[in-house]
C-alpha positions, 0 to 999 in steps of 0.5 A, spaced: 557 312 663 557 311 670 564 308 672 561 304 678 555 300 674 558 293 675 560 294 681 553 296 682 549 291 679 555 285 681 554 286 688 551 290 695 553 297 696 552 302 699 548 307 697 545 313 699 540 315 693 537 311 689 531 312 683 526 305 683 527 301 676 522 302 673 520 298 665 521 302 659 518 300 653 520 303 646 520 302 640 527 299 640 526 295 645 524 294 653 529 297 657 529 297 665 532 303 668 534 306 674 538 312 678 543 311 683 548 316 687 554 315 686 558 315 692 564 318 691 561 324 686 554 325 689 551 325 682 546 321 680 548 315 675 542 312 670 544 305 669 539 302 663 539 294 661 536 292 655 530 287 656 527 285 649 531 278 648 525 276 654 519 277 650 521 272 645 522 266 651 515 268 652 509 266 649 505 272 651 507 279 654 504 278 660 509 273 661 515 276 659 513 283 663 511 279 669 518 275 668 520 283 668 517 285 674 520 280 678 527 283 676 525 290 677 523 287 685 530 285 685 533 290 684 529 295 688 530 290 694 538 291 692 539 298 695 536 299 702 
């Protein structure tokens, strides 16, 4: 586990390589997922935030993965 995932996800750091989140749907749920460098080790972290609590708020998936995409755009915007 990345030492670094809150600090991360709480606020704008700076970053120098990062993966776009993307969705992830699998049995046991929908997952977002996404890489980020580590400033101090340079290794890559993968940051996963389970979703699957989203599609019963909606009526239909589309909804619920449209809410999704909205997330994944924050998220990619995040890191310059």
């Amino acid at each position: 586990m990345c030492l670094i995932q809150t600090s991360l996800l709480n606020q704008k750091a700076l970053v120098f390589n990062y993966m776009p989140a993307k969705l992830c749907k699998n049995k046991s749920g929908w997952i977002i997922e996404f890489y980020v460098e580590n400033p101090i080790t340079y290794e890559m972290c993968r940051i996963r935030k389970r979703v699957h609590f989203i599609k019963k708020r909606y009526e239909s998936a589309r909804d619920a993965e449209s809410h999704c995409q909205k997330i994944i755009f924050d998220i990619n915007t995040m890191f310059p």
